[in-house]
N, C-alpha and C positions, 0 to 999 in steps of 0.2 A: 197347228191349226191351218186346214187349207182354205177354209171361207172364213170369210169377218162376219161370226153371228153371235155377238159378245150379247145383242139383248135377246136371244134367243135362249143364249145358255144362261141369264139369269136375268128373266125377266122382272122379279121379284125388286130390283138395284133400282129396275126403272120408274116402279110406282113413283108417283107425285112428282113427276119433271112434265116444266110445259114442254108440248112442242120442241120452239124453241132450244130449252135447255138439254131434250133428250138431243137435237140435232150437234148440236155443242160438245157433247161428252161422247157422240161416237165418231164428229169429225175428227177431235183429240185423239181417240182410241185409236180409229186409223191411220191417224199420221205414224205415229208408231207402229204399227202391227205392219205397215207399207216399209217401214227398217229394219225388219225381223224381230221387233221385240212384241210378243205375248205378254195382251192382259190379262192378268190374274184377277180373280173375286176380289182381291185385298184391294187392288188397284182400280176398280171399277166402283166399288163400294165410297173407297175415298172419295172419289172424284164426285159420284153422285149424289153421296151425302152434302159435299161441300155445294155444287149447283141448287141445291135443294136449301139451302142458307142454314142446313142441321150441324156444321162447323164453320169455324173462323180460315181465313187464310192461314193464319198463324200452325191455325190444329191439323190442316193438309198437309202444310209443309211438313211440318213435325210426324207425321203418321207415313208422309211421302221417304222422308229422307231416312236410309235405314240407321239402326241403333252397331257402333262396334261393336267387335265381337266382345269385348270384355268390360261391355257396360253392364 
């Protein structure tokens, strides 16, 4: 990805974030994407769900942190 246009490609993540919270979740996204890491829908979804109070901390983390391979 050569441009940061993460609500662009899914605008859909963004419905129901104030303000505020959409500026929050693409300051985060770009802190990363500024290291070389690409967010993915998985990863945007997470995040936005969570600003949006539709998961717990607990359920981010757990949806964040990946499953071994032999779980």
């Amino acid at each position: 990805m050569d441009t940061f246009d993460i609500e662009q490609r899914w605008p859909d993540l963004f419905e129901g974030l104030e303000p505020s919270q959409r500026e929050i979740v693409l300051d985060t996204l770009a802190l990363g994407w500024h290291e070389g890491n690409e967010p993915t829908r998985r990863v945007v979804k997470n995040l936005t769900d969570y600003m949006r109070g539709e998961i717990s901390a607990d359920e981010y983390l757990a949806r964040a942190i990946p499953l071994p391979a032999n779980a």
